[in-house]
Legacy VTK file of the C-alpha trace (Angstrom):
# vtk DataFile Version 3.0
C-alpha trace
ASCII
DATASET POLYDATA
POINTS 519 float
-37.153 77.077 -31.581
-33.764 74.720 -31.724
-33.734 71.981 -28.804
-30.846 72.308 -26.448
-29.330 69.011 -27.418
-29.440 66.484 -30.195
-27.646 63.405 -30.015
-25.996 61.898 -33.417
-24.107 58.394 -34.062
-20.494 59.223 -34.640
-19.078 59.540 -38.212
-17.071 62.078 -40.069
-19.608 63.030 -42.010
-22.033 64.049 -39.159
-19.021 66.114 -37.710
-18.495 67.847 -40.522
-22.162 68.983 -40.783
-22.178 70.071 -37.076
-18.731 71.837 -37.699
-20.363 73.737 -40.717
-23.451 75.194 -39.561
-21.984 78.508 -38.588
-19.571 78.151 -41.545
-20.032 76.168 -45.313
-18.806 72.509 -46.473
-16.128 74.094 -48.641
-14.246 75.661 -45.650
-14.330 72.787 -43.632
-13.123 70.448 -45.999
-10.477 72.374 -46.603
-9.343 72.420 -42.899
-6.703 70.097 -41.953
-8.268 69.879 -38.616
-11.200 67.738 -40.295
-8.279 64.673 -42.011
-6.873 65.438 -38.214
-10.085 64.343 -36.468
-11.480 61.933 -38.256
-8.193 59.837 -37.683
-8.536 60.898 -33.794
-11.895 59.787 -33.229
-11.466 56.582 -35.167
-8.123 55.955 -33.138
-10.580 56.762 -30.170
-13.407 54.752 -31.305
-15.904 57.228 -30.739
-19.610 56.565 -30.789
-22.200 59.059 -30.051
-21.418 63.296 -31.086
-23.959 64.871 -28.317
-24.197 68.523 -29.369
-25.253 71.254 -27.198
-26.420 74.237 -28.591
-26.814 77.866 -27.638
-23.308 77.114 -24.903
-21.647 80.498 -23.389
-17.966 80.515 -23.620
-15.839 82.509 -20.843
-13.179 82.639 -23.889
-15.139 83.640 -26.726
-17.380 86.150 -24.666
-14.282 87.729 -23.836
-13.235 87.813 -27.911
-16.968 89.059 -28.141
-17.076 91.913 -26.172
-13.641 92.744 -27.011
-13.863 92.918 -31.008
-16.944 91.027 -32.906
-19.288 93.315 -30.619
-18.480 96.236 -32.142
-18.853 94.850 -35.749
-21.291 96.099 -37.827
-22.377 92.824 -39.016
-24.191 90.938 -36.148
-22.522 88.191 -34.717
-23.968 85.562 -32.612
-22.201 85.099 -28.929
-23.071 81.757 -28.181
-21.705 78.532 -29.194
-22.520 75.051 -29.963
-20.719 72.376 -27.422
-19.609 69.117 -28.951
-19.370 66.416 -26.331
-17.975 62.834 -27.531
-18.755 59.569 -26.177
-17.351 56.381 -26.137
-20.260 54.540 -26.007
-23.314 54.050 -27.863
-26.602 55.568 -26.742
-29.837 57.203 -28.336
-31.686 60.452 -27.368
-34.494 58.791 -25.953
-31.587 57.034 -23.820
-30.366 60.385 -21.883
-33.520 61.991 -21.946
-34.820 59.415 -19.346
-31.320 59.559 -17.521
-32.604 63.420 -17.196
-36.310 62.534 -16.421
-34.676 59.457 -13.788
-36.529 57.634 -15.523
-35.537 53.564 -16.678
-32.893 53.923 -19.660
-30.422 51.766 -21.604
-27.390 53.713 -20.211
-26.390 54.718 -16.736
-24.793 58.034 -15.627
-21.582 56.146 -14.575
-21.619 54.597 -17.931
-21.328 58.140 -19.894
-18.976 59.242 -17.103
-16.454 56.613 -17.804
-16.843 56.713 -21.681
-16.572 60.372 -22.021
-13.763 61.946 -24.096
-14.063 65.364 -24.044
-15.650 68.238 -26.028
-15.496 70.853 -28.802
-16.299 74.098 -28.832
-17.837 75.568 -32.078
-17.502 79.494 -32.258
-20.128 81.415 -34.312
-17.841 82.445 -36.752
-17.454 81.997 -40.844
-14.388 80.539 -40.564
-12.134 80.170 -37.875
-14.784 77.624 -35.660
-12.862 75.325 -33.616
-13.079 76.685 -29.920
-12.168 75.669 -26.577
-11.472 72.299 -27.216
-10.532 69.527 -24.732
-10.196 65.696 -25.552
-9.050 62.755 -24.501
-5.353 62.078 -25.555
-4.391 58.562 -27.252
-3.214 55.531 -24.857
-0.187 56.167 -23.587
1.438 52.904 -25.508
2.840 50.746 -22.397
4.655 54.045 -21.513
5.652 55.064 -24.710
3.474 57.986 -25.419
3.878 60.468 -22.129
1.599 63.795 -21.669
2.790 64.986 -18.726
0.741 68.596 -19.080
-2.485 67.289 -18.545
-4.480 67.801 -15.745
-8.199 67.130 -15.141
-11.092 69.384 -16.659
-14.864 68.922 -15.454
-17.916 69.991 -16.625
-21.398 69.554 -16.430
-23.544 68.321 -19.228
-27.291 69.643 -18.044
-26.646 68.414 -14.582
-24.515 65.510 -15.525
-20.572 65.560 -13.793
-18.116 64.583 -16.687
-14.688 64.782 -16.696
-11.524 64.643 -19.304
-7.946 64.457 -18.657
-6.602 66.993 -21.378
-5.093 70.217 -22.136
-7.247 73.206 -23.774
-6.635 73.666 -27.438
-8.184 76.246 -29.842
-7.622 77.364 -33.853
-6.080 80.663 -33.965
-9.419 83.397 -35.587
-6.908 85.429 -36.882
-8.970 88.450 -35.574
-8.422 88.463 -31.300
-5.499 85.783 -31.755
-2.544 85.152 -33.948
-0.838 81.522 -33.625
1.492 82.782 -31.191
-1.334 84.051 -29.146
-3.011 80.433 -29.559
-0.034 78.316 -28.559
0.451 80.980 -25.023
-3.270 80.264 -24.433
-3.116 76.438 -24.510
0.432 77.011 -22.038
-1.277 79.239 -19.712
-4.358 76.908 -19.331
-1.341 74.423 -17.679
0.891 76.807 -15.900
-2.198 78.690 -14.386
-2.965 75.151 -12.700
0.650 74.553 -11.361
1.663 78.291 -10.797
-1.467 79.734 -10.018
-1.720 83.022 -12.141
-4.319 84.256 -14.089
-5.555 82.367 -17.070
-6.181 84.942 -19.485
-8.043 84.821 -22.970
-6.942 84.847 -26.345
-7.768 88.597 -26.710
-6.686 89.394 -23.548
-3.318 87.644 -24.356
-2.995 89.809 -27.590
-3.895 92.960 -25.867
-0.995 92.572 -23.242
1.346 91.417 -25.860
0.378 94.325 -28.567
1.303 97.218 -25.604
5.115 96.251 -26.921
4.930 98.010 -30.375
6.508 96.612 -33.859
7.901 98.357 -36.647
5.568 96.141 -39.190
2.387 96.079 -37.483
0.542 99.370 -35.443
-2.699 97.265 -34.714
-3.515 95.341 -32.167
-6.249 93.694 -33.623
-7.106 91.810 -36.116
-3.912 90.164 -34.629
-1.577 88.751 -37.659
1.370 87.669 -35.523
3.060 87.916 -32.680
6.754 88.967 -32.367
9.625 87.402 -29.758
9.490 90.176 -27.629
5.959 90.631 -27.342
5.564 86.779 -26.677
7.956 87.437 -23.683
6.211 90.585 -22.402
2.447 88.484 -22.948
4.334 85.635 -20.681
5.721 88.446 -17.630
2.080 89.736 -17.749
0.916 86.598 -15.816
3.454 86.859 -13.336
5.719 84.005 -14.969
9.456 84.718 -15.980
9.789 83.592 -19.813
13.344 81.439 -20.664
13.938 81.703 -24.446
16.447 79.109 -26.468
17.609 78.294 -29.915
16.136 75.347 -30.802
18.010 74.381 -34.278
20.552 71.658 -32.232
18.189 68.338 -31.941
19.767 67.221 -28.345
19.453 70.277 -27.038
15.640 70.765 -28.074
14.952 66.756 -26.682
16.443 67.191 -23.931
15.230 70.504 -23.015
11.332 69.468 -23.836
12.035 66.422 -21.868
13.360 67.615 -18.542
10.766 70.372 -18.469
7.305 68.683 -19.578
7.802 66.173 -16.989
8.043 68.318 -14.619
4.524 69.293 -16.431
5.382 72.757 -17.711
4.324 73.338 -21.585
6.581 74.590 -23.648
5.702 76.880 -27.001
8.154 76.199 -30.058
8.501 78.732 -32.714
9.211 77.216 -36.093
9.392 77.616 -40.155
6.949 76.225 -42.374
9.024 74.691 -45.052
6.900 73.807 -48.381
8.880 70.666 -49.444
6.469 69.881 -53.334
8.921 72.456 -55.143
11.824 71.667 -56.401
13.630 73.830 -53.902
11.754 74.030 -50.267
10.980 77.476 -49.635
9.910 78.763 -46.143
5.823 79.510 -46.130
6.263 81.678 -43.133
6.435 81.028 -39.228
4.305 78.960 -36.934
4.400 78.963 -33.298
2.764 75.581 -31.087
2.541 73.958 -27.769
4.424 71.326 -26.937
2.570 69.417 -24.619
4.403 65.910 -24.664
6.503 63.020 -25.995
7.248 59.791 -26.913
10.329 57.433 -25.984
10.103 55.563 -29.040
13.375 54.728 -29.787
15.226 51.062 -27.607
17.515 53.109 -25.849
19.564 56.238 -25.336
21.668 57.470 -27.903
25.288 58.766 -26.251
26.315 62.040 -26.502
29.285 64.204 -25.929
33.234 62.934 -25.636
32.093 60.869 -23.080
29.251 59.485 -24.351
26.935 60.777 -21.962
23.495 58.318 -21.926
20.189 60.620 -21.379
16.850 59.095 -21.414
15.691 62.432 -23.152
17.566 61.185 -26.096
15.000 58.161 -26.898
12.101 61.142 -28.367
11.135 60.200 -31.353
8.023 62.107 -31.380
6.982 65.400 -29.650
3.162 66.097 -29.148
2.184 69.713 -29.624
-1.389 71.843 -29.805
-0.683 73.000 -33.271
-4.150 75.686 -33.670
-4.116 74.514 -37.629
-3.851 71.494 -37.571
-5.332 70.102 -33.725
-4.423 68.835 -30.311
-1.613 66.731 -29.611
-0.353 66.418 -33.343
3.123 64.911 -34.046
5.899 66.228 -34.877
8.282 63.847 -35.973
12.176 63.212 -35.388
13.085 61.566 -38.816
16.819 62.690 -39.487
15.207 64.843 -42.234
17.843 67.763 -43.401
16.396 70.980 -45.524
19.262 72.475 -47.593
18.510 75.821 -47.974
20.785 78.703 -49.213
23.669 76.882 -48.759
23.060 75.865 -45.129
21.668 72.254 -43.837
18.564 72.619 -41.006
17.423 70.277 -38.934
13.523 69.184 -39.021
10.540 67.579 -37.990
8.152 65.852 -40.035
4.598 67.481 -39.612
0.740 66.983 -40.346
1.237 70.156 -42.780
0.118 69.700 -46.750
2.588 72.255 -48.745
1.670 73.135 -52.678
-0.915 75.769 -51.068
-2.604 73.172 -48.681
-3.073 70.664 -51.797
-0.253 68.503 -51.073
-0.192 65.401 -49.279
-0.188 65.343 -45.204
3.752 65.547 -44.297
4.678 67.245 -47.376
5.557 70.339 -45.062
8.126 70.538 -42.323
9.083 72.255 -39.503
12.510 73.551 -38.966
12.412 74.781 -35.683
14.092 77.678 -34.477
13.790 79.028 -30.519
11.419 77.452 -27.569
9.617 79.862 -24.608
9.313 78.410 -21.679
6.562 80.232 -18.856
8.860 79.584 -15.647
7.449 80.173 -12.072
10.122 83.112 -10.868
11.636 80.681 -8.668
12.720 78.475 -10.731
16.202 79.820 -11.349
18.442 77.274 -11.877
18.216 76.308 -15.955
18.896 72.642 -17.302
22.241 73.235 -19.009
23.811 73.432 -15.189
22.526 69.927 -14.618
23.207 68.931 -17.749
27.205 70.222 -17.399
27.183 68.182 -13.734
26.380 65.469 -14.929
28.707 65.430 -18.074
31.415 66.182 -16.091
30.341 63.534 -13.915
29.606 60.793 -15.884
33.157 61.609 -17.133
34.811 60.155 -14.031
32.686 57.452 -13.498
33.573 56.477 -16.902
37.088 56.231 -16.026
36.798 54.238 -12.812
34.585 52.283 -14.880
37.275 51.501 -17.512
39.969 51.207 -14.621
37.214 48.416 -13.099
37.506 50.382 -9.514
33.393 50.704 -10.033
31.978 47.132 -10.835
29.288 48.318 -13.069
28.335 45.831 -16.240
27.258 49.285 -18.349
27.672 52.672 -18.934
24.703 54.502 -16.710
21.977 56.181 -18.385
20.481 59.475 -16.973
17.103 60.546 -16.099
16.895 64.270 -15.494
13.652 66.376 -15.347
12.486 68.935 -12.999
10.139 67.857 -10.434
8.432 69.584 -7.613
8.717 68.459 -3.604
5.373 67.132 -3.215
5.728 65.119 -6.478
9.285 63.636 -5.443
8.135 62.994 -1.139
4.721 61.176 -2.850
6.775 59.149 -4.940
9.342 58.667 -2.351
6.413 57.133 0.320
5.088 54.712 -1.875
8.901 53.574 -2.677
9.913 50.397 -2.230
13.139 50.261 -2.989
14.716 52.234 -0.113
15.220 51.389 3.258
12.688 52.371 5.932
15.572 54.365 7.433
16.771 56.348 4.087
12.705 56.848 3.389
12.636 58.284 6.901
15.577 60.608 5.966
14.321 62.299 2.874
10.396 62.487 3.825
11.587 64.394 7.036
14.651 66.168 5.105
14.254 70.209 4.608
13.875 70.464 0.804
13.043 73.554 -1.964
9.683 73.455 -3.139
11.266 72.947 -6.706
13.998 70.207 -7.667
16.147 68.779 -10.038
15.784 65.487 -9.924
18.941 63.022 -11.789
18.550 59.361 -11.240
21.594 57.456 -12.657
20.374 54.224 -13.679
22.114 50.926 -14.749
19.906 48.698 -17.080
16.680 49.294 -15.164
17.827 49.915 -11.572
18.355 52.786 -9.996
22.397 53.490 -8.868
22.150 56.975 -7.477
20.100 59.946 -7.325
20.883 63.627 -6.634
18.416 66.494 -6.213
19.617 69.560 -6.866
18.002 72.748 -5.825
16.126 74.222 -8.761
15.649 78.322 -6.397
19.146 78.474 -6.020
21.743 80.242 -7.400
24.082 79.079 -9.841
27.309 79.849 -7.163
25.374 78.265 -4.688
25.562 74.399 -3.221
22.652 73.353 -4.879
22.621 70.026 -3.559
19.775 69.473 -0.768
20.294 65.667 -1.063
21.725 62.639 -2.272
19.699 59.341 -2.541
21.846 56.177 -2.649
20.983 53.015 -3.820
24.054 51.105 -4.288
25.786 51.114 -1.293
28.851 49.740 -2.915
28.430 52.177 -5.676
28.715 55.399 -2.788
31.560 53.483 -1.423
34.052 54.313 -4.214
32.400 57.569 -5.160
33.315 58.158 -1.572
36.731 57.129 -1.320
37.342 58.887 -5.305
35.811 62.554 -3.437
37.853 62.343 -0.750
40.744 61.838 -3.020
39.959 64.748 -5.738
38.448 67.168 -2.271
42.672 66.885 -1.672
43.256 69.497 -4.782
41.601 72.594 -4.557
41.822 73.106 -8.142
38.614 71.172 -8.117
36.984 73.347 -6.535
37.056 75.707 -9.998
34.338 72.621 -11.168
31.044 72.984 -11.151
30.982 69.620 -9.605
32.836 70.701 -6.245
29.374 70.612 -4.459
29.123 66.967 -5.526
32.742 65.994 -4.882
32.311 68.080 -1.490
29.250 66.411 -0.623
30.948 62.652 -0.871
34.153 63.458 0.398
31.969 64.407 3.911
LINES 1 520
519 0 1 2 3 4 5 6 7 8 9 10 11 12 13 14 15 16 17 18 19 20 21 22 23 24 25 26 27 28 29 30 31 32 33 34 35 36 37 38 39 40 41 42 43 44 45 46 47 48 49 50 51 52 53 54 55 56 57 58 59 60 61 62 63 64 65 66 67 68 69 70 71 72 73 74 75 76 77 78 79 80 81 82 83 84 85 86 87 88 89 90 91 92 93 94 95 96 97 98 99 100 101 102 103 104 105 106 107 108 109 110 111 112 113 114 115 116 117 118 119 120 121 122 123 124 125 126 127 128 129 130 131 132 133 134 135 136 137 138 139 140 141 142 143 144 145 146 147 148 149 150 151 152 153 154 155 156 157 158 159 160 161 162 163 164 165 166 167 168 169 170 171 172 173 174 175 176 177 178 179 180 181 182 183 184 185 186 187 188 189 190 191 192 193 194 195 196 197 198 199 200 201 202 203 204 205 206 207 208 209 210 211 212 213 214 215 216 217 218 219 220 221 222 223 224 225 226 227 228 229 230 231 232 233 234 235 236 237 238 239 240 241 242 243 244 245 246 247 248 249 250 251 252 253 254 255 256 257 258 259 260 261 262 263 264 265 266 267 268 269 270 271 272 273 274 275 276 277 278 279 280 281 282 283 284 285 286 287 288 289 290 291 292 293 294 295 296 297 298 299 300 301 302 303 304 305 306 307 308 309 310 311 312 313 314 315 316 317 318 319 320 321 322 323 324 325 326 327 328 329 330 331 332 333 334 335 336 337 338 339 340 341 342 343 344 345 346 347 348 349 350 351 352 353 354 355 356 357 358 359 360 361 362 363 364 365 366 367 368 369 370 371 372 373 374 375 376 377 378 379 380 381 382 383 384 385 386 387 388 389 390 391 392 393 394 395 396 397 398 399 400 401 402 403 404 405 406 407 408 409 410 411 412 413 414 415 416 417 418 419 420 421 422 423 424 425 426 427 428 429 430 431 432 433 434 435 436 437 438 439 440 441 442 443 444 445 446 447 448 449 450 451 452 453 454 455 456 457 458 459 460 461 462 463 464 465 466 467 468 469 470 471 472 473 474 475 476 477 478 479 480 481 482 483 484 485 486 487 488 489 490 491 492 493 494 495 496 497 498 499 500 501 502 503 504 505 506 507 508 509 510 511 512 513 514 515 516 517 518
């Protein structure tokens, strides 16, 4: 009879054997998520792999009953459960934590060392379940994973807890990649939206009711198409926003303003093999992009005007890539692929090409159109902000030059979608407004979802408009204005009341702006 637990010292090694036991060596070396996690558990500095064994799964009971049940071959339904710790401690040690008996590590010692878990699926190959660990420091501020949120679970009686974001591999039975990557998103929007979170077969099943003209099975799932990634995305009550994604600014700034407002976004991209001679596409991939990194000194300018967006310092985005593992880069290196006489943008990745025998990078992403799961109020898409403040930043700019605003630097934006709650908590514990102006927008009527634009100069806030994110595009959209530089207001003021004289202005998507001043 197996025990229900063993406890192992940490090493790659010992993984690997735990990893193969429902699989062989062969396939698991070959896995890039094995290079992946042995470099995230030493950048971790994990100690002790406690594995739990015979584990039921809500998501693989649901791929169970829904396809390996019916196999002829028997299949096992439970799992093995990985737990990683931190902190060094010996089976002995938690037995007499269970027993309350006298041991060499405390309950709030395992509590505040833990970093998550691993799910191991009974299969031959495709093994890494539910998975959800502990993401890397965040780098003085650098490294930012806004789609986190808390997951708890008890380890034979034990509360632990991880701050993470689910992540599985793709079985290419019940889930394509594409299925894996809506999965991971759903496990975040069904937190902040509060739909359904469905399963991977589930996912595929409501996605396959759209047919194709290349594939009349649902399952075994091979891939997903556009449409039916839309229709699996309506099915949980979310509206789905689709974008090309080939024009770098518009794919940083579009991940940036919506993953801090904590909404995942999945990216569909090529695989571009980059040993040959000539790259040569290996076919798609679809992830989910789960954060950033500001990693670059400051804003790059953009537009005739030079517009300055914080969203333009990404270096790095983080995504849940099912092949590879959770929160894997993808790089911005100014890498072009030439390809059939056309230049593409891409992103460095922790892909081997030359059939997987390459080295790690030596295959790229070139990415081509993002999804975004949207609650249905959220109406009002970035590009409208985006124009504002372009058009914006475009007078200010000229008073600027004209020295009517005294301001030592061109301002640099910060734009992101936010909720109320989030923006009144933040506004409470402010300290740089007045008791007064704190008063004002606590108590102020507001949309339960905002754009929030703070213009900044060097590291202090000038101004900051909230737009309303339910509206309509014809509408006013502005609920408020939050000043901090009185003398700043002042000759945005007097400029309004000026340009609210010419009612060709009012043609400008700015007019609620201007309007709002000149009053």
């Amino acid at each position: 009879m197996q025990t229900p637990f063993e406890v192992l010292p940490y090493s790659i090694d010992a993984l690997k054997r735990l990893l193969a036991k429902q699989s062989k060596p062969s396939i698991i070396d070959k896995k890039l998520h094995s290079t992946y996690f042995e470099n995230y558990f030493d950048e971790l500095k994990t100690k002790v792999i406690l594995a739990e064994y015979d584990y039921v799964d809500r998501d693989f009971l649901e791929d169970y009953s829904g396809y390996y049940v019916r196999c002829f071959k028997k299949y096992e339904r439970k799992c093995t459960r990985l737990h990683f710790f931190g902190t060094e401690f010996t089976e002995t040690d938690f037995k007499n934590i269970l027993m309350g008996e006298i041991s060499n590590i405390t309950v709030e010692k395992l509590q505040n060392s833990y970093q998550g878990f691993l799910v191991i699926k009974p299969l031959p190959e495709t093994i890494v379940g539910r998975t959800c660990l502990k993401t890397y420091d965040d780098d003085n501020g650098r490294r930012r994973y806004p789609t986190v949120h808390k997951y708890e679970t008890s380890l034979f009686g034990i509360p632990l807890s991880t701050e993470s974001l689910a992540f599985q591999e793709q079985d290419r039975v019940a889930a394509a990649c594409a299925t894996s990557s809506l999965w991971s998103a759903f496990h975040r929007t069904g937190r902040i939206f509060h739909h359904h979170i469905p399963s991977p077969v589930e996912i595929t099943k409501q996605a396959t009711t759209i047919p194709t003209e290349f594939e009349s099975r649902s399952f075994p799932s091979k891939q997903l198409t556009g449409t039916q990634m839309v229709h699996a995305i309506r099915t949980v009550g979310l509206e789905p926003m689709s974008l090309k994604a080939n024009n770098e600014s518009v794919l940083k700034n579009t991940c940036y303003s919506y993953l801090r407002g904590g909404i995942p976004i999945v990216l569909c991209a090529y695989i571009c093999d980059m040993t040959t001679t000539v790259p040569f596409i290996m076919g798609g991939h679809a992830v989910t992009i789960t954060g950033y990194s500001l990693g670059l000194p400051k804003p790059i300018p953009i537009g005739e005007n030079g517009l300055h967006l914080l969203s333009s310092r990404i270096d790095e985005l983080y995504v849940h890539d099912d092949q590879v593992g959770p929160f894997a880069r993808m790089k911005f290196d100014g890498i072009t692929i030439s390809m059939d006489g056309q230049e593409y943008n891409s992103l460095h990745t922790s892909w081997r090409g030359g059939e997987g025998l390459g080295p790690i990078g030596s295959a790229r992403a070139i990415p081509f159109i993002i999804y975004l799961p949207l609650y249905h109020k959220i109406r009002i898409p970035y590009s409208v902000i985006h124009d504002n403040m372009a058009f914006l930043n475009s007078i200010i700019e000229k008073l600027r030059n004209e020295n009517k605003i005294k301001l030592n630097s061109s301002l640099n934006y910060d734009i992101y979608l936010t909720s109320v709650n989030s923006l009144k908590k933040e506004i409470l514990q402010s300290s740089r407004l007045s008791k007064d102006k704190k008063l004002h927008c606590l108590l102020e009527k507001m949309p339960r979802f905002i754009w929030r634009v703070t213009a900044i100069e060097g590291t202090n806030p000038v101004l900051e408009f909230l737009f309303d994110a339910t509206d309509i595009e014809q509408g006013p959209l502005m609920p408020c204005i939050v000043e901090y530089d009185k003398n700043f207001t002042a000759v945005m003021r007097e400029v309004s009341k000026e340009m609210g004289l010419h009612p060709e202005y009012q043609a400008y998507p700015i007019w609620p702006i201007i309007e709002f001043f000149s009053k």
